[in-house]
C-alpha positions in Angstrom: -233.9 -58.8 -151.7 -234.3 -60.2 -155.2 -237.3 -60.3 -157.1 -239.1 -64.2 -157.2 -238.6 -63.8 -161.5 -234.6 -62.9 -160.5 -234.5 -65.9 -158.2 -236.0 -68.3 -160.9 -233.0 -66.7 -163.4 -230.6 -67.4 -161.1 -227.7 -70.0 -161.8 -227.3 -72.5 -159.4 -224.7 -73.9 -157.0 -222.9 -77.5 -157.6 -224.2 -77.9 -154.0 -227.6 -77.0 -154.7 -228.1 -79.0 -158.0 -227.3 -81.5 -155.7 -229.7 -81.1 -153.4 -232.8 -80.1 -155.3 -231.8 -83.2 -157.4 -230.8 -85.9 -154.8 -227.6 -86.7 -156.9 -223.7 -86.1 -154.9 -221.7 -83.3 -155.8 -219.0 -86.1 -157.0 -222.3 -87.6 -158.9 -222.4 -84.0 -160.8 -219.0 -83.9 -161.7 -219.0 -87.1 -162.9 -221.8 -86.5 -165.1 -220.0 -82.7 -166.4 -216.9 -85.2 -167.0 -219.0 -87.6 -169.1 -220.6 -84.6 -171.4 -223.7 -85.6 -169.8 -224.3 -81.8 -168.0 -223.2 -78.6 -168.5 -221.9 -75.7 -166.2 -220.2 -72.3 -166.6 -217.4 -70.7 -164.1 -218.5 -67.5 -162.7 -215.8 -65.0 -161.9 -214.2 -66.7 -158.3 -214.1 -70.4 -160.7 -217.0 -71.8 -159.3 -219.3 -74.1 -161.2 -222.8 -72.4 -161.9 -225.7 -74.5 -163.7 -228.2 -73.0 -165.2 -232.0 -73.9 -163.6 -232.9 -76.5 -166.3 -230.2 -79.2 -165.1 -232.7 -80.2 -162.8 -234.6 -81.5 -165.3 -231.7 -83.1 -167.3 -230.3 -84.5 -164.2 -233.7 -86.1 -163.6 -233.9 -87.4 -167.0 -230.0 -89.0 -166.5 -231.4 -91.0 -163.5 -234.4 -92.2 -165.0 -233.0 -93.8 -167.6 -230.0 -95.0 -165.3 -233.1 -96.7 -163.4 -234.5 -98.2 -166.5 -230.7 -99.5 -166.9 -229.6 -97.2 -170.5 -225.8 -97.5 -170.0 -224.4 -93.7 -169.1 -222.9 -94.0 -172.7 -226.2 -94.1 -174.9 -227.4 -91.5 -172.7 -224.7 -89.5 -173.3 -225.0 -89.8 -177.3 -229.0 -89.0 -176.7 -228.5 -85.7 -174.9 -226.1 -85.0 -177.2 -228.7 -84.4 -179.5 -229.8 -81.7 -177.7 -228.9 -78.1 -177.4 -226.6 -77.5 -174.0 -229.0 -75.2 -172.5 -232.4 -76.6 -173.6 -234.9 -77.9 -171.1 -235.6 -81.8 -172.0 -239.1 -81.9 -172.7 -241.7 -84.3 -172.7 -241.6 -84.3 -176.6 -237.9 -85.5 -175.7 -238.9 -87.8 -173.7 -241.0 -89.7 -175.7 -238.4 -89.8 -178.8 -235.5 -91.1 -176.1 -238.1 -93.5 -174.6 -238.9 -94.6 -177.8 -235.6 -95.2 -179.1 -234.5 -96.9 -175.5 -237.6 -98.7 -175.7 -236.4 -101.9 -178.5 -232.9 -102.2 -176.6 -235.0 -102.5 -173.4 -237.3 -105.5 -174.9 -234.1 -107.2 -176.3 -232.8 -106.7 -172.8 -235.9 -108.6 -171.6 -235.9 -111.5 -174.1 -232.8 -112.1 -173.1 -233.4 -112.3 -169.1 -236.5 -114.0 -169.6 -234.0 -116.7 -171.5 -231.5 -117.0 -168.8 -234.4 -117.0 -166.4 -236.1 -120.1 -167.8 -233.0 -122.0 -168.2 -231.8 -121.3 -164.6 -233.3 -123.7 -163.1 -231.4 -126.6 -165.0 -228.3 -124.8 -163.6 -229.6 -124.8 -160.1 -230.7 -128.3 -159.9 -227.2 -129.8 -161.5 -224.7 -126.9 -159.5 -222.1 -128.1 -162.0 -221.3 -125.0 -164.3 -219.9 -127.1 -166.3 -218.2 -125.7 -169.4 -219.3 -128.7 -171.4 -222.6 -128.7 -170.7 -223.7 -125.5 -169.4 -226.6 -124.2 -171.3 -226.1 -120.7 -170.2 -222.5 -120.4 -170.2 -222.0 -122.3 -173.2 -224.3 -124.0 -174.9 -223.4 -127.1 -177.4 -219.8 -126.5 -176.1 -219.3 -123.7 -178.6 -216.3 -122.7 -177.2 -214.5 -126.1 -177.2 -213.3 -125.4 -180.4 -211.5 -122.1 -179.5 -209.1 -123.5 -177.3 -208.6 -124.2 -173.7 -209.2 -121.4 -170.6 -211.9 -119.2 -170.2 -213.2 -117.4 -173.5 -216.1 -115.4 -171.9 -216.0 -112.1 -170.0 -219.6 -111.0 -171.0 -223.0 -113.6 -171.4 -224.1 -112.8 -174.9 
C-alpha cells in the first residue's frame, strides 16, 4: 500500500481528471488539443496528468463561465509554466486582464438590451430601419444581400 505523500505524487488518469474535475474525457482532450492542458504518456501510451490540472482545469471553466473565448484563455495560460499550479496571484492578473473585455462585453448588451424593445414592438427586422441590425442603413451603401455574420 502506498504512502498518503506517494498517493498525492501520483499522476493521474484521463478518467480520473475527469471525475475529480466534472469535465468529459472528450472535454480533456479537447482542451490537450487546444494547448490548454498538458499530459505525459507513461510506458503502455496512456495519458498521465500531473495533480495540478485540477486546478488549471478549474480555472479553464471558470473563465468559460464568465464567457473568455477558449482562445484568450489559451494565450493566458500560455503564460504560464506547463507544470505550474495557477495561483491565486494568477488569478487576480487573468481576472484583471479579462476584467475590461468583460465590461465592454456588458456595455454592449446593456445597448442591445435597451434597444430591444423597439424591435419587439415593430417585429419588422427591417434592414432599413433596424436599429440593432443596422442602424442609419449603413449597409445600404455596400450593396445588396446580407453583409453581417457577427452584431458589432
Amino acid at each position: 500500500m502506498l504512502a498518503p505523500h506517494e498517493r498525492l505524487e501520483r499522476p493521474l488518469t484521463v478518467g480520473q481528471v475527469a471525475e475529480r474535475s466534472g469535465v468529459s474525457v472528450s472535454t480533456l482532450h479537447f482542451y490537450e488539443a487546444k494547448g490548454l492542458i498538458h499530459s505525459h504518456r507513461n510506458a503502455g501510451n496512456q495519458r498521465r496528468y500531473p495533480r495540478q490540472i485540477l486546478r488549471r482545469v478549474a480555472l479553464i471553466k471558470v473563465a468559460q463561465r464568465l464567457g473568455i473565448p477558449l482562445a484568450d484563455i489559451g494565450a493566458i495560460l500560455a503564460t504560464l509554466p506547463h507544470d505550474h499550479t495557477p495561483t491565486a496571484a494568477d488569478w487576480q492578473r487573468f481576472s484583471q486582464h479579462w476584467k475590461q473585455e468583460l465590461d465592454a462585453r456588458i456595455e454592449r448588451l446593456s445597448r442591445l438590451r435597451d434597444q430591444l424593445t423597439g424591435c419587439i414592438g415593430c417585429g419588422c427586422l427591417s434592414m432599413d430601419d433596424c436599429p440593432l441590425r443596422n442602424p442609419g442603413d449603413r449597409l445600404g451603401n455596400q450593396g445588396s444581400g446580407p453583409r453581417l455574420l457577427e452584431g458589432d
